[in-house]
C-alpha positions in Angstrom: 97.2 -0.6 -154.5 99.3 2.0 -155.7 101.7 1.8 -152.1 101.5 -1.9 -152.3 103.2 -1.6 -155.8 105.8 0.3 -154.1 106.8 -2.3 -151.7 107.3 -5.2 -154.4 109.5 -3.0 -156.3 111.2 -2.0 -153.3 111.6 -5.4 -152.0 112.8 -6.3 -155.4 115.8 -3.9 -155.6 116.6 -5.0 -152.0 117.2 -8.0 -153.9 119.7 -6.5 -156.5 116.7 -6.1 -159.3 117.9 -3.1 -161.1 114.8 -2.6 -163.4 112.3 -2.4 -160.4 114.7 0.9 -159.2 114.1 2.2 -162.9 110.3 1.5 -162.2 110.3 3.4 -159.4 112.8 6.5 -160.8 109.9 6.7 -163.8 107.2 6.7 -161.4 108.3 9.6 -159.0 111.1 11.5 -161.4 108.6 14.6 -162.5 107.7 15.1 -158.8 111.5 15.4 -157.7 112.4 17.5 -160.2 109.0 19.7 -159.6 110.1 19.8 -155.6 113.6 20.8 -156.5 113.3 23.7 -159.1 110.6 24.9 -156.6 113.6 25.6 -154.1 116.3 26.0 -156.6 115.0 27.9 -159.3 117.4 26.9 -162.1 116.5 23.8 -164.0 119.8 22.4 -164.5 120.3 22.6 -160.6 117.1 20.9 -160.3 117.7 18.2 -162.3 120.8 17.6 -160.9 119.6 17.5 -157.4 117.0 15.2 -158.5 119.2 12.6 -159.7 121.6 13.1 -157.0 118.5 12.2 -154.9 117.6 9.1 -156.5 121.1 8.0 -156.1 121.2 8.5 -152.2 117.7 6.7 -152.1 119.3 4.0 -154.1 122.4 3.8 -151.7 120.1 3.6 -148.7 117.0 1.9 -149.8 117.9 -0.7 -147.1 117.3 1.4 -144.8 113.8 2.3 -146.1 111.6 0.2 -143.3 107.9 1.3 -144.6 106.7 3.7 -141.9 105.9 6.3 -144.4 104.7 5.9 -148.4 107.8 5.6 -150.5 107.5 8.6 -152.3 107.0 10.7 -149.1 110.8 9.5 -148.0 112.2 10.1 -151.3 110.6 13.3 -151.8 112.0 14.2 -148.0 115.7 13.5 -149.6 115.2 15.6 -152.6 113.9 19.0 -150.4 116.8 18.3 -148.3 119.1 17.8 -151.0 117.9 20.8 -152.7 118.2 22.7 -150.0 121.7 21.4 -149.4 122.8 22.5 -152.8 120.8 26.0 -152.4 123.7 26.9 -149.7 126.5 25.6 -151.9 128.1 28.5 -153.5 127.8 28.7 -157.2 129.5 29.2 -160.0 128.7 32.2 -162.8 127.9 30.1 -166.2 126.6 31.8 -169.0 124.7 29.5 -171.7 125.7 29.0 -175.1 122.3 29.8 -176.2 122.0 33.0 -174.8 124.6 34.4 -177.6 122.3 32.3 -179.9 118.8 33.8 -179.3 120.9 37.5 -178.9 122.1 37.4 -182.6 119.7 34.9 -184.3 115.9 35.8 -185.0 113.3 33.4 -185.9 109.8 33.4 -186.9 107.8 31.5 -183.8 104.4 30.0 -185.5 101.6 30.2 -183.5 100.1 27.2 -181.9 97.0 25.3 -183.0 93.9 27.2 -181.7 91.8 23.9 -180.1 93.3 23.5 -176.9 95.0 27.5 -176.2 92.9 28.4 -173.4 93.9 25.0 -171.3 97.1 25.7 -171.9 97.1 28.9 -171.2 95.4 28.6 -168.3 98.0 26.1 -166.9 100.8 28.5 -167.7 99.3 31.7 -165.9 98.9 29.3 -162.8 102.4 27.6 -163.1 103.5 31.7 -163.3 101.9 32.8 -160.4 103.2 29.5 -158.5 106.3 30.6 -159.2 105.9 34.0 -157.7 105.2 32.7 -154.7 107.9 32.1 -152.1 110.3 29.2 -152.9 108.5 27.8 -149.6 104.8 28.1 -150.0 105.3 27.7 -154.4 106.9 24.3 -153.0 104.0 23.6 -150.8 101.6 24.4 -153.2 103.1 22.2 -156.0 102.9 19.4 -153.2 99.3 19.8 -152.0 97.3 20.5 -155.0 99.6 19.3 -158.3 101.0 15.8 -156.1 97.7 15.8 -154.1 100.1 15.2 -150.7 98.2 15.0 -147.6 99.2 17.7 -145.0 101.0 15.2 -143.0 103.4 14.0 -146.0 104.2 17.4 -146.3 105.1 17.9 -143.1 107.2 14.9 -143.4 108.9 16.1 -146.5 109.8 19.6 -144.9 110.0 19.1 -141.6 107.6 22.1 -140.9 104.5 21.9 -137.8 101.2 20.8 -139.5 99.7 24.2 -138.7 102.6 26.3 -139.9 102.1 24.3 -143.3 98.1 25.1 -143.2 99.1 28.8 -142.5 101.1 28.7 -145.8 99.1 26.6 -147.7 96.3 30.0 -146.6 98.7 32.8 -147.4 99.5 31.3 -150.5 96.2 30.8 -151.8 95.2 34.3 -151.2 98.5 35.8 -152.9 97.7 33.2 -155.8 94.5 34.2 -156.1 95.7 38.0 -156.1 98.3 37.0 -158.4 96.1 35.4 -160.8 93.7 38.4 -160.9 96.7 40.9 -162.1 98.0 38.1 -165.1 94.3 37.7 -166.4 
């Protein structure tokens, strides 16, 4: 049902319907920007590699034939966009709120108890994801947060179905170590 959705909406923008393109940009915008800041580590980078993505997607949606769920093609342009802008060179910025939080101190209340330990729970695990390589963290995120099936991943990175199960292995163990030295 959820793929068959997909296809109207994609048939509809074929058509020139704008607001079935914003469906779809809704629908799959968290998960692009999760895949990019997994390989680019810098939020601003990741959301601008995101939208760049949705952009080229947009340009070449004709050329989308089906073979593959929609979101695995789309996620296959952000990783390689993302990587693409991983081996640009950068620029040194330095934000505005860094001289902010140097010189200005406030008073952080604490959150409401109900609900602490499922939140921190989620933020140990997003921590030790992100410890992981920028690889296997970005295989993680796809297999267990998207729910991707081994082959979509493959098809998103480009990597042999048994090199991603050797990764998917590794990184569960050094998770798993990982999450024994935060708690």
């Amino acid at each position: 049902m959820k793929n068959h959705d997909d296809r109207v909406h994609i048939e509809n923008v074929k058509q020139g319907n704008l607001a079935s393109y914003t469906y779809l940009v809704e629908k799959y915008k968290n998960m692009a920007f999760t895949i990019a800041m997994k390989i680019l580590s810098n939020a601003q980078d990741a959301e601008d590699a995101a939208q760049e993505s949705f952009v080229k997607a947009y340009m070449q949606i004709g050329s989308f034939e089906g073979k593959s769920k929609f979101s695995t093609w789309l996620y296959t342009i952000v990783y390689r966009t993302a990587v693409s802008k991983l081996q640009q060179p950068r620029l040194a910025l330095q934000s505005i709120d860094d001289e902010f939080e140097e010189n200005y101190h406030y008073e952080h209340s604490p959150p409401p108890l109900e609900g602490l330990q499922a939140r921190e729970r989620e933020q140990f695990v997003k921590e030790a994801i992100n410890r992981l390589p920028k690889m296997e963290a970005l295989i993680i995120t796809l297999y267990y947060l998207n729910e991707s099936p081994i082959e979509e991943i493959e098809q998103i990175t480009g990597l042999s179905n048994s090199n991603i199960k050797v990764k998917l292995f590794r990184a569960r163990k050094v998770l798993g170590k990982e999450l024994q030295f935060l708690l």
